[in-house]
N, C-alpha and C positions, 0 to 999 in steps of 0.2 A: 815656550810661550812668551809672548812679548806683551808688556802692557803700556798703553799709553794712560796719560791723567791729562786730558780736554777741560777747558774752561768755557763758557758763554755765558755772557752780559747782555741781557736786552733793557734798552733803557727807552722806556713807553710812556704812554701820554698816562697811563694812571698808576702805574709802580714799577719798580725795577727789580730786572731779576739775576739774580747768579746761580749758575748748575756748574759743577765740579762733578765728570764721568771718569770712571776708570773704564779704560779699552784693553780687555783680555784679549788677545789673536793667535788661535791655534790652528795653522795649517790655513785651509779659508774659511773657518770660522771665527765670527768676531762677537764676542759677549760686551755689552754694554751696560756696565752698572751708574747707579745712581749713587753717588757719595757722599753730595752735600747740593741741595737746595735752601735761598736762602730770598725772600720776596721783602724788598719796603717799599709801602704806599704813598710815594711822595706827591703822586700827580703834578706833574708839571703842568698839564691838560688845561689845568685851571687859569695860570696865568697867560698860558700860549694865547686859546684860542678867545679871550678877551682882550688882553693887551699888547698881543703880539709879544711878545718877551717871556724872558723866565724872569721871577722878581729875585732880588738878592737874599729873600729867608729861602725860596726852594733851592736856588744857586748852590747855598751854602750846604744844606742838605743833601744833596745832589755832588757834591764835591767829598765831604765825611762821607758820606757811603761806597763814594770810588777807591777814597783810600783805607776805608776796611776792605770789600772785595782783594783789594791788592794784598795787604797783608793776608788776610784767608788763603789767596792764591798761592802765594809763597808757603805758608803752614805745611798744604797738602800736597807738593812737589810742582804743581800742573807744568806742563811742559810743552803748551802750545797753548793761547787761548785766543777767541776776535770776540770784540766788543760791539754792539750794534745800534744805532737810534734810530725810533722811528718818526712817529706822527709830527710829535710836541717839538721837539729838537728839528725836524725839517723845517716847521713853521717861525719857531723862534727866531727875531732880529738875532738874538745875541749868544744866538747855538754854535756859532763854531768859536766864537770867545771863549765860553767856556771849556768846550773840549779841548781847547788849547790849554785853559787854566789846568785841567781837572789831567793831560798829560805832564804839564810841569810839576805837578802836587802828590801825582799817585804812581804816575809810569804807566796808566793805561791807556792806550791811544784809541778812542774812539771814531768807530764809522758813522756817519749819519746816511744812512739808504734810502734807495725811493722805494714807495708802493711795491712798484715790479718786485725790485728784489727780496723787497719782505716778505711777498707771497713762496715766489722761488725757494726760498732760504725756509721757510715754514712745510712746504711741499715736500724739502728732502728729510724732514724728519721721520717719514715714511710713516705716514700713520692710514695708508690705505695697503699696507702689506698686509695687516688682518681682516680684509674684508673679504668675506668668504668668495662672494660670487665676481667674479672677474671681467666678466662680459658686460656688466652692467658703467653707465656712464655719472660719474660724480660730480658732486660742487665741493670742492675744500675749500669750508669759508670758516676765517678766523677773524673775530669781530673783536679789537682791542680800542682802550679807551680815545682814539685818536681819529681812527680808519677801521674800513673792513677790506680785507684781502678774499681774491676768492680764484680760486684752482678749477679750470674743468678739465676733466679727466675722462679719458674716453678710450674703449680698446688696449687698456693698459699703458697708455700714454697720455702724456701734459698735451692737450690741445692748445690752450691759453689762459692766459689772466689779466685781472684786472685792481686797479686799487679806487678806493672810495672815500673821500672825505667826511664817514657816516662812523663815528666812534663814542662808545659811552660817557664820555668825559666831556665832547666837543657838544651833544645833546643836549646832556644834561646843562650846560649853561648857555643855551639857543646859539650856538654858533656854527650851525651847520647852513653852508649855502644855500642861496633858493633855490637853485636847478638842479645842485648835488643829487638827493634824493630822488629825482625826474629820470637824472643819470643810471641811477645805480636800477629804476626799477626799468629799465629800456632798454638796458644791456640784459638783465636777468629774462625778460622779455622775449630776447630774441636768440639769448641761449637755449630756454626750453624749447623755443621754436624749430630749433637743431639738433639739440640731443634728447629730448622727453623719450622715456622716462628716467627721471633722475632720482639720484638719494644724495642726501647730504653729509658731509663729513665735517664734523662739524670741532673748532678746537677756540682753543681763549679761560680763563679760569672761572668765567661766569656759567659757560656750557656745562664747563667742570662740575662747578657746585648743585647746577639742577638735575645732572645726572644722578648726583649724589644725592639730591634731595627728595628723589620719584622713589627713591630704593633700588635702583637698575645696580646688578651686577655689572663687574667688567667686560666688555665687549657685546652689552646688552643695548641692543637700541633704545632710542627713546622714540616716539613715535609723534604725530604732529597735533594729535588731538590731545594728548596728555598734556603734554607741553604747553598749550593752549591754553588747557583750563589752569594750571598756577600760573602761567602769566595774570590771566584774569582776578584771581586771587590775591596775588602779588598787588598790581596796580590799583587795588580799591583799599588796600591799608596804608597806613604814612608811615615813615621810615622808620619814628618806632616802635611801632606795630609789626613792620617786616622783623626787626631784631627781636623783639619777643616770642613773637610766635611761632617764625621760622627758624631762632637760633642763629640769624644770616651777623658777621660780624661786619663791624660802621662802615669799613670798607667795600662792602659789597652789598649794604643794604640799599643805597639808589642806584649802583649801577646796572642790576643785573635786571634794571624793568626796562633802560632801553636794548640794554643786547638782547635780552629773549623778543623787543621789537622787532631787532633787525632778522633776526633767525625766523620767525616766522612770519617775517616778510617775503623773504627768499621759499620759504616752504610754501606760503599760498602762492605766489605768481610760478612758481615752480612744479604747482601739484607733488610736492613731497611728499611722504607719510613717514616714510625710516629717516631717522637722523642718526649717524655713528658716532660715537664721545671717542676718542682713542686715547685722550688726554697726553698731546704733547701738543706744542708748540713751539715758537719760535727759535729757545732758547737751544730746543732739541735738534732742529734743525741746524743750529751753529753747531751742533758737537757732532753731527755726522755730515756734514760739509766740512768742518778741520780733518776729518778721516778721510774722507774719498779724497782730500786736496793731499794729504800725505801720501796715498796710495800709488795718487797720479805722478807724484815725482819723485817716486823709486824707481 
């Protein structure tokens, strides 16, 4: 048996995150455990998408949090890892400044990716290998505080994608384009017009938490009228009201009234009704792309 230890860093417009996997491989079996997950809520989002810039209090936060990751990393042996930016760091004046500081300070060399790739890289986390029915054609949409990525899937193959400048962090302080969301509903438009009928796959930690919040078992859908009514719920209390009632922590109690927008945005122009939570994301995707990247250069 051979085990690898993977590292992935996604560093997003509303927190950043570290996953440390251990890679069991027996024969061609690969077991993928989970070691160490570890989230802070910096949002960069905040300063990006009004000043253009990261300001020098997130900078700083943003830099200590890279050089814990790195020491974490070293603790637990990891033996490959990629670091990734998405939204907040593309848009930033002064994003690759710092990933320059943040490689001099920590030893982690950060990617800053496009759209495309974010979606790609979130695709290979394989979170439609559990979906039962295979014939059927998806949307893998993962809606993070910056952008939404979205996969379609059709005949058991990647048709295409697309990235959007529609993310809960950029909303929430009115910085989304005017024609942005024109975009996003005119592509989705004319994807149903090609693949209907579809179901959603649906990933991001806001999906997460109402999956969590309906009472849905694992691998349990959510459906599009449930979902519906606590958004409606959701958006007629004030934020702290959502923490009281719902138990939602400060982090997640104004985000998650515009993601569950955008999700059942995509569901009514879509005619959805099944949404799948498979609950991985980006970060998952880095750790089975540093796999198949190993595989392929044996």
């Amino acid at each position: 048996m051979n085990t690898d230890i993977f590292a992935a860093i996604d560093i997003g417009s509303n927190a950043i995150r570290l996953l440390i996997n251990n890679i069991e491989t027996t024969g061609t079996t690969s077991d993928f455990k989970k070691t160490a997950f570890l989230r802070v809520p910096i949002r960069l989002g905040e300063d990006v998408f009004t000043q253009n810039e990261i300001s020098e209090e997130k900078k700083q936060r943003l830099i200590d949090a890279m050089q814990g990751f790195s020491y974490i990393m070293k603790a637990y042996g990891v033996t490959a890892y990629r670091a990734c930016a998405t939204s907040a760091m593309r848009d930033a004046k002064n994003g690759k400044q710092i990933t320059d500081i943040i490689l001099n300070e920590s030893g982690i060399n950060i990617e800053i990716i496009s759209g495309r790739e974010e979606a790609d890289i979130i695709y290979e986390a394989g979170g439609l290998n559990d979906v039962i029915d295979k014939s059927r054609n998806y949307l893998y949409v993962d809606v993070g505080g910056g952008s939404t990525e979205i996969v379609v899937f059709s005949n058991q193959q990647k048709i295409t994608s697309n990235s959007f400048e529609l993310g809960t962090v950029r909303m929430l302080v009115n910085a989304v384009k005017a024609d942005e969301e024109k975009r996003f509903k005119t592509w989705l438009k004319a994807v149903y017009k090609k693949h209907a009928p579809l179901s959603i796959v649906a990933s991001g930690g806001n999906i997460n938490k109402v999956h969590k919040m309906l009472g849905k078992r694992d691998k349990e859908f959510l459906n599009y009228t449930e979902t519906k009514v606590l958004f409606d719920a959701l958006k007629d209390l004030s934020y702290e009201e959502r923490i009281q009632n719902f138990k939602l922590n400060t982090y997640r109690a104004d985000v998650i009234i515009p993601a569950l927008r955008i999700f059942l945005t995509v569901g009514k122009i879509c005619k959805v009704n099944e949404i799948y939570v498979p609950k991985v994301g980006l970060v998952d995707g880095i750790i089975h792309h540093l796999y198949s990247e190993k595989n392929k250069s044996k």
